[in-house]
VOGU-3710 file (C-alpha; in Angstrom, 3 decimals, decimal comma):
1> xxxxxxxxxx> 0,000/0,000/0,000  1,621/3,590/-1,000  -0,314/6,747/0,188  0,174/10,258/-0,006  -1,180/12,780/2,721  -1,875/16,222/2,167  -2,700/18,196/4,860  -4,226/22,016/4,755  -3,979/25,247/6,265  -6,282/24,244/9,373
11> xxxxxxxxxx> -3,705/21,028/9,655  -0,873/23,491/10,083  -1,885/26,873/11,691  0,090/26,197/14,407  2,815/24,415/16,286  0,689/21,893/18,227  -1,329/21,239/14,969  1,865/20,464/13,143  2,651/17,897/15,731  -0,391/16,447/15,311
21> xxxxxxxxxx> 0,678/16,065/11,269  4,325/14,707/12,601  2,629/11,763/14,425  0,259/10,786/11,749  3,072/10,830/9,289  4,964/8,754/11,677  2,709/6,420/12,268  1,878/5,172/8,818  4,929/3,602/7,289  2,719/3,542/3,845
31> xxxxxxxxxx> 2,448/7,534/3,533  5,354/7,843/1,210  4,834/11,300/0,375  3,222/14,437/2,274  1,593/17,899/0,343  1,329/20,816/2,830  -0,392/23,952/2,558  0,427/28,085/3,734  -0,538/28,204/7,597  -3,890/28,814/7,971
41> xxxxxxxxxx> -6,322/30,295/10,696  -5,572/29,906/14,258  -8,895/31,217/15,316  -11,577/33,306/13,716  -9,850/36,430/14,217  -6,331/35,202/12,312  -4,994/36,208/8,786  -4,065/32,917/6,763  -0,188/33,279/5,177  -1,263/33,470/1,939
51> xxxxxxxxxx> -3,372/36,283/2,048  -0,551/38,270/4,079  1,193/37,607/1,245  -1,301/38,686/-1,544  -1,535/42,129/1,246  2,219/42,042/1,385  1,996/42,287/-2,787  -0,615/44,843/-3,149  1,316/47,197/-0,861  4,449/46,515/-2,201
61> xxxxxxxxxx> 2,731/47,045/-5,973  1,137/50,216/-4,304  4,466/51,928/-3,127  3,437/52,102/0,914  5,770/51,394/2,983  3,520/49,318/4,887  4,300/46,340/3,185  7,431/45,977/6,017  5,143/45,519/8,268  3,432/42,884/6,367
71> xxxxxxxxxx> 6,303/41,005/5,807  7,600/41,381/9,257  4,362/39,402/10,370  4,775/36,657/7,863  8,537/36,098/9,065  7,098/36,333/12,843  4,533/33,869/12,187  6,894/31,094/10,984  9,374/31,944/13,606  6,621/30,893/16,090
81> xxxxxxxxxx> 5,815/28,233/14,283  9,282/26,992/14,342  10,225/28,205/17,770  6,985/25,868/19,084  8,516/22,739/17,467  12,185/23,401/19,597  13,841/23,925/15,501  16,490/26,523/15,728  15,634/29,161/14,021  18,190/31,083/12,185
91> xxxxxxxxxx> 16,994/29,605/8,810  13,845/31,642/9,162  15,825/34,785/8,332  16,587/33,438/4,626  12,723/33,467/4,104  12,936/37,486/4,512  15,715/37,180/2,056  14,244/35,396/-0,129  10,754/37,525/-0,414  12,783/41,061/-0,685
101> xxxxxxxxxx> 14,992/38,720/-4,027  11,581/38,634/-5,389  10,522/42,336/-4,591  13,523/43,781/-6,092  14,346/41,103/-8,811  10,570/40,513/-10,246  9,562/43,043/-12,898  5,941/41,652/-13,787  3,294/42,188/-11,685  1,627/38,351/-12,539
111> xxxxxxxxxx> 4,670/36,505/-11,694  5,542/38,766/-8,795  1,934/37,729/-7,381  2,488/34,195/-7,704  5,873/34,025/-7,043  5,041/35,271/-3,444  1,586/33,577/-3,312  4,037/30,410/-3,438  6,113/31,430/-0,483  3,371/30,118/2,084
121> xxxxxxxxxx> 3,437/26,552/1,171  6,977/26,822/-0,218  8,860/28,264/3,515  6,448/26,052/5,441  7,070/22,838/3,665  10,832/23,629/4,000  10,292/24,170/7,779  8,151/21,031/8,223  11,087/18,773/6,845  13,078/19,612/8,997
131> xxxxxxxxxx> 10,805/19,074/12,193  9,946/15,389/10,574  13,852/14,732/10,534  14,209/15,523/14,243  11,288/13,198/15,394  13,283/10,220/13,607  11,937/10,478/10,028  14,076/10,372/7,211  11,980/13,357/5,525  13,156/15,315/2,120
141> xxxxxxxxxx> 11,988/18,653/0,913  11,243/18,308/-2,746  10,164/21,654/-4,727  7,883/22,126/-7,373  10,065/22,222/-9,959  12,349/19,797/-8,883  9,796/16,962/-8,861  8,687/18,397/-12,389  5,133/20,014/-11,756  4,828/21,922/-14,992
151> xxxxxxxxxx> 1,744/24,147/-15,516  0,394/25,869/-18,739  -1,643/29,307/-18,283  -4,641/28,394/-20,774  -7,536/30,922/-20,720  -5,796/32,696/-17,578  -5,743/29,499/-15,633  -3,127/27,150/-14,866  -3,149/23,693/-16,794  -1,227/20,473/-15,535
161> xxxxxxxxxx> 1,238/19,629/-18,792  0,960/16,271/-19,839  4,679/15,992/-19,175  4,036/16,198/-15,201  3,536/12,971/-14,428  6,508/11,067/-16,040  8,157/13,962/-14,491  7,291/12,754/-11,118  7,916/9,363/-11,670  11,600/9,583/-11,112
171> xxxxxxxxxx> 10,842/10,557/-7,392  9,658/6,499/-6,473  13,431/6,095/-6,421  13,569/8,665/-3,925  13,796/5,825/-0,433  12,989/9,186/1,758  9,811/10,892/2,735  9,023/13,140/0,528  7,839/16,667/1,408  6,475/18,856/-1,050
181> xxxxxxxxxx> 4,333/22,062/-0,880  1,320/22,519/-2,875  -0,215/25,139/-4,461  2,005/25,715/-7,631  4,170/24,402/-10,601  6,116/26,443/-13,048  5,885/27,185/-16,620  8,558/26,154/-19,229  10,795/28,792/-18,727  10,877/28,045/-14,875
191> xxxxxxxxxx> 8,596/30,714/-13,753  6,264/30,119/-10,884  2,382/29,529/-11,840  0,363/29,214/-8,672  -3,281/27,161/-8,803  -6,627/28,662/-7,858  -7,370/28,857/-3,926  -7,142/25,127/-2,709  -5,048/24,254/-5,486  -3,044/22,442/-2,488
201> xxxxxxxxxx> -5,465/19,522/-3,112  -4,354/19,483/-6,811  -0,518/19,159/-5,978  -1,340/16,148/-3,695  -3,778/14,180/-6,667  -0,494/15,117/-8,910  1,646/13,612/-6,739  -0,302/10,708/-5,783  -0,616/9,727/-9,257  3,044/10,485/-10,199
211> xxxxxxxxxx> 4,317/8,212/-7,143  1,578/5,519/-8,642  -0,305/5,109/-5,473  -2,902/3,270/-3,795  -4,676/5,944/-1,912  -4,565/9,874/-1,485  -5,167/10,621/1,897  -6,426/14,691/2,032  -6,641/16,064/5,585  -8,430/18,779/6,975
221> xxxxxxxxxx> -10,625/20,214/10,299  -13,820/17,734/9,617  -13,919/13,751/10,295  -16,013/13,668/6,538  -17,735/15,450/3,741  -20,958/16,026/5,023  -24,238/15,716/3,228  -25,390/19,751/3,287  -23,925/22,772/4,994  -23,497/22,603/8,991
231> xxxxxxxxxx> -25,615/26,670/8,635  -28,365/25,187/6,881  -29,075/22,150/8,148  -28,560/20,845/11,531  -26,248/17,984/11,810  -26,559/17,061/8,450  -25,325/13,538/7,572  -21,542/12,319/6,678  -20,867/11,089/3,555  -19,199/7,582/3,816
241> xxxxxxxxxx> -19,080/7,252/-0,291  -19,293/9,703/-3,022  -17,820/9,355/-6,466  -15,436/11,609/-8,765  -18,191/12,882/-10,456  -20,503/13,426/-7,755  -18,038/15,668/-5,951  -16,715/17,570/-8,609  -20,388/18,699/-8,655  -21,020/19,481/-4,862
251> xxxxxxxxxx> -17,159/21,275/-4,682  -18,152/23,445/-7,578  -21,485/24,293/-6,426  -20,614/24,816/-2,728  -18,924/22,222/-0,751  -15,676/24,134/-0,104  -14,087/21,181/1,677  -12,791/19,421/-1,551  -11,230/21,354/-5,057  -13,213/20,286/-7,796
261> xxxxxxxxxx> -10,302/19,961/-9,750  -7,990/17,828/-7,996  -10,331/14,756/-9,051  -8,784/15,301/-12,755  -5,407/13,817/-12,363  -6,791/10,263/-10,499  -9,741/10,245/-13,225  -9,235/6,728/-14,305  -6,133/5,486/-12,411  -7,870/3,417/-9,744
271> xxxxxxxxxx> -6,181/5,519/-6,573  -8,779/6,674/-3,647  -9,325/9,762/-2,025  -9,832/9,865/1,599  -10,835/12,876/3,184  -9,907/12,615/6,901  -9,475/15,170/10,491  -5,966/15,572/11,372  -7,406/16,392/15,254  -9,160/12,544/14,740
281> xxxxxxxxxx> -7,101/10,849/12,434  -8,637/7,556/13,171  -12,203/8,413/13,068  -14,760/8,512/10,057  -13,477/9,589/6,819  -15,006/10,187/3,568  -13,973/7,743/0,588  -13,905/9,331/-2,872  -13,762/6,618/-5,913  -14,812/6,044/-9,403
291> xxxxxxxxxx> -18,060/4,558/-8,661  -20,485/3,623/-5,294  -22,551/0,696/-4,242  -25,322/2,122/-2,672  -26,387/4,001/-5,453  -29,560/2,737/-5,607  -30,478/2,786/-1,787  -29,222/6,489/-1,702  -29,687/8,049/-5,229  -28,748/11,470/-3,832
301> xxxxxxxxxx> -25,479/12,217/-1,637  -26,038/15,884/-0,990  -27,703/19,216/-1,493  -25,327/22,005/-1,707  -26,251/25,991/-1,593  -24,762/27,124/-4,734  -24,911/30,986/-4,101  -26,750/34,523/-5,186  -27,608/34,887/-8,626  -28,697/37,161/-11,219
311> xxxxxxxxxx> -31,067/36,645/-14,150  -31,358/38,888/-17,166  -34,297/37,651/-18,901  -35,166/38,517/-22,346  -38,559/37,898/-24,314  -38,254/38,870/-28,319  -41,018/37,816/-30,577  -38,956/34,768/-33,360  -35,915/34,968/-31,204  -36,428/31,310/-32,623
321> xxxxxxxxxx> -35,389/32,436/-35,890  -32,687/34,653/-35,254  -29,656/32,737/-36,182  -26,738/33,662/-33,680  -28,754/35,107/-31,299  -27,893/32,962/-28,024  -23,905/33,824/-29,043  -24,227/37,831/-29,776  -25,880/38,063/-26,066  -22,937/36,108/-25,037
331> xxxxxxxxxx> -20,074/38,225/-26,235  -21,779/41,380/-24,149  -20,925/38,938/-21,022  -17,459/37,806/-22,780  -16,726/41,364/-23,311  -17,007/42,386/-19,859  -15,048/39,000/-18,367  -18,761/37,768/-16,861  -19,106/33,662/-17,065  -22,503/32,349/-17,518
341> xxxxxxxxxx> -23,886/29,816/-15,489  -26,807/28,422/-17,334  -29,012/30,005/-20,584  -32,438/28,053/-19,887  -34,419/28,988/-23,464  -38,424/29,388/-24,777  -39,209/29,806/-28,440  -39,307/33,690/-27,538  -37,539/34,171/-24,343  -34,084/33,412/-22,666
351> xxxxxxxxxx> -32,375/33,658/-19,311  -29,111/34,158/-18,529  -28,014/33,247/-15,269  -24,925/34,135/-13,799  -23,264/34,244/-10,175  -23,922/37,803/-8,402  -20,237/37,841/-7,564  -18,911/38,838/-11,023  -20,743/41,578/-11,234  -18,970/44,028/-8,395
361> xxxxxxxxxx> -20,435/47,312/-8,755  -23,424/49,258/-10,215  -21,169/50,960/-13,174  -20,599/47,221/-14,202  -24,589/46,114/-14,121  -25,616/49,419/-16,072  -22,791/48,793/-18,780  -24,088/45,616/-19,406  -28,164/46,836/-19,302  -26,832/49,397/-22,003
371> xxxxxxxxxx> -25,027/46,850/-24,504  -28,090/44,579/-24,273  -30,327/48,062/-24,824  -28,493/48,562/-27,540  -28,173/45,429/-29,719  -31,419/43,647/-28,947  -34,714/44,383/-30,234  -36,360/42,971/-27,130  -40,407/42,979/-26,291  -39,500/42,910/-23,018
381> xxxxxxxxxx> -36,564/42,777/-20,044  -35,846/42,597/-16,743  -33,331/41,305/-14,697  -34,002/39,628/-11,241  -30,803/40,293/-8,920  -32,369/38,020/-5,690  -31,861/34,613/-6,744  -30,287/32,078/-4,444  -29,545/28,690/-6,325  -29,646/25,026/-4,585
391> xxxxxxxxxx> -27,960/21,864/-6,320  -29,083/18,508/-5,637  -26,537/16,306/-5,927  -26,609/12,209/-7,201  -25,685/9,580/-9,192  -29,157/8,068/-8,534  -30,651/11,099/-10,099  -29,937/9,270/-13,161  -32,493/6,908/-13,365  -34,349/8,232/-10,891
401> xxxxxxxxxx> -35,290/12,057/-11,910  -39,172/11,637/-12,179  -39,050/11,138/-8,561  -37,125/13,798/-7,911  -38,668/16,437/-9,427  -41,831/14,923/-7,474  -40,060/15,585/-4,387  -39,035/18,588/-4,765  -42,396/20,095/-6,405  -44,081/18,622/-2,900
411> xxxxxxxxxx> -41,473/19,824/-0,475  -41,648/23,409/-1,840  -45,228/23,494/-2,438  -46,326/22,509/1,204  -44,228/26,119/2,028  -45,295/28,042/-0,716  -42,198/28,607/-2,033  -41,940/29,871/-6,027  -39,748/28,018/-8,031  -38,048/30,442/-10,858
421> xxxxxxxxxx> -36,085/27,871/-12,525  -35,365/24,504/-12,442  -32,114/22,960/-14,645  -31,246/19,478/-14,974  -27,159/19,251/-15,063  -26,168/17,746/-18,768  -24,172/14,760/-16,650  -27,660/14,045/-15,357  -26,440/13,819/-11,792  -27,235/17,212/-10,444
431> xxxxxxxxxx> -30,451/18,942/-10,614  -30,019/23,149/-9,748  -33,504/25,034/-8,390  -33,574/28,643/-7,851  -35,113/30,645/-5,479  -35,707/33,578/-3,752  -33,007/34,266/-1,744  -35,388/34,967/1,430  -36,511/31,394/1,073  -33,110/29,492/0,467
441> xxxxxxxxxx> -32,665/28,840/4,019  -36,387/27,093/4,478  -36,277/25,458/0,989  -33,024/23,696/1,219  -33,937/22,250/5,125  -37,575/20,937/2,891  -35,698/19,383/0,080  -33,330/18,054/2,673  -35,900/16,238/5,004  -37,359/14,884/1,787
451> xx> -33,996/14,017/-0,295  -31,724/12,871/2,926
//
């Protein structure tokens, strides 16, 4: 059995949670390889490392001085860190170092950004090998580029390169632990690309596969993926089972505890994902695999709030006709960076649906109420900014969807509540209903009593 552990910000806020991670590691002789994140929160009132860092870049990018200060934090906090696990500490000074190289030696703004976006999981992972090696591990710090993570930037987003992978295979020689942070690759020329928030996840899946392992073992705060949000619904279930698919759909639509995309690299390579709580290492866990048992017995494995949404609605008399139409109403969104969610269609009417975060101020909605002013030949508009969306999530759903749509029509009708759209998901796993956002709270708690 090979397994590699990655372990996030929560895992290693602190000292005594990073001894926590030391004794786990130690006491699994199959983890071959660990993937750590930045620090995170030590309590609700902490700053995570990273976004010092993206604070320590916008002041430094900004010209105030107070970026010091910044930085003088960062350094503090891994000095504690360090000073808590009896390390001596001179070695923290070279992170300082290291982050004014950058300042003074990076000219572009984008690679600036993620080069110190990196530093989190880079100076911590460094640190962390060398508290393994004094509790009588044989532990190695491998970088990013030295195990061969290259990334792509497609459509302003990182992309794994195909080469990655027989990249990492020359690390199973390796007969030490290896310790790698996660988070980011680099691009051909050796630049550092970092991944979107969680991307910590993604480094681990990479790494899992490159090793050729049995089992990726992600760690967090929570003993399992549970079944609906902890604010919604009270105690909601854990999920024991859940496949690729069906949480690539719940961590895209809500369920922050999992990136969506670090399913992609283990898509078809047989290794498990096992979410588990560093503070409980030995209880519960969620399994994550290509396929389920109970499918049948539990068509749906959770119902996730999704988010506010905005519809721009459109009704134009032989819209039907109008070749194009769907993609000129498209670009005004593609001009102004906005992605679209779903476009649910009539013969003479159209929705677009998108989330109520991209649009971030008033100038932005009234640009894009004058380009649609201005190019369509509408009978009538109106855009609805109040919409909160809920996915229900399943492989069941498959062969079960009359049912489901039964269920839901009852649960929401015995509290009133107006449906304004309903949207099967193309996979035919997920079904998304949207509401007003006063009722999301009481809708999702109905659907859940009927669903779980």
């Amino acid at each position: 059995m090979i397994k590699v552990a990655k372990f996030g910000g929560s895992s290693l806020a602190s000292d005594e949670q990073i001894k926590k991670v030391g004794q786990i590691i130690k006491n699994d002789p199959d983890i071959r390889g660990v993937v750590l994140s930045a620090p995170g929160k030590r309590n609700d009132s902490d700053i995570k490392v990273t976004d010092l860092l993206i604070r320590l870049f916008k002041e430094y990018s900004n010209s105030s001085d107070s970026y010091i200060k910044t930085m003088d934090k960062i350094i503090e906090r891994y000095r504690q860190i360090g000073e808590g696990l009896n390390l001596d500490c001179d070695f923290i000074e070279t992170y300082k170092i290291e982050l004014n190289q950058m300042l003074e030696n990076i000219d572009d703004d984008f690679y600036l950004e993620n080069a110190l976006k990196s530093c989190g999981e880079d100076f911590n992972a460094r640190l962390i090998a060398r508290y393994l090696n004094t509790i009588g591990l044989k532990a190695r710090y491998v970088s990013p580029k030295e195990a061969g993570i290259e990334l792509d930037y497609v459509l302003n987003e990182p992309i794994i390169s195909d080469r990655t992978y027989e990249n990492i295979k020359k690390l199973r020689d390796i007969d030490e632990l290896i310790v790698m942070p996660g988070f980011y690759g680099v691009n051909k020329q050796g630049e550092i690309l970092t991944f979107l928030r969680g991307g910590s996840d993604i480094s681990g899946a990479i790494l899992a596969r490159g090793l050729g392992c049995d089992i990726y073992e992600n760690y967090t705060d929570m003993s399992y993926i549970y079944s609906a949000h902890p604010k919604m619904i009270d105690s909601p279930k854990p999920i024991r089972n859940i496949t690729y698919a069906e949480i690539r759909e719940l961590s895209y639509n809500g369920f922050e505890i999992f990136q969506e995309d670090a399913v992609e690299p283990l898509l078809n390579q047989n290794i498990k994902i096992c979410v588990k709580n560093t503070n409980k290492p030995y209880e519960g866990g969620t399994v994550i695999e290509q396929d389920r048992s109970d499918v049948d017995s539990n068509p749906v494995v959770g119902i996730s709030n999704v988010g506010k949404f905005i519809s721009f609605n459109i009704t134009e008399y032989l819209m039907n006709r109008k070749v194009g139409y769907i993609n000129k109403l498209l670009d005004i969104f593609e001009y102004q960076h906005i992605p679209v969610e779903h476009i649910p269609t009539g013969i003479d009417s159209l929705s677009i649906l998108i989330r109520k975060e991209h649009i971030k101020s008033e100038s932005e909605m009234q640009s894009l109420k004058n380009a649609i002013d201005e190019n369509f030949a509408y009978n009538k508009f109106n855009i609805k900014d109040n919409l909160a969306s809920i996915a229900i999530v399943g492989e069941g759903l498959t062969n079960d969807m009359t049912r489901a749509l039964y269920l839901i029509s009852k649960s929401l009708n015995e509290e009133d509540i107006k449906i304004e759209f309903i949207i099967q998901g193309a996979s035919n796993n997920s079904l998304f209903l949207f509401v007003d956002e006063k009722d999301e709270k009481l809708a999702t708690e109905k659907l859940y009593s009927y669903f779980m």
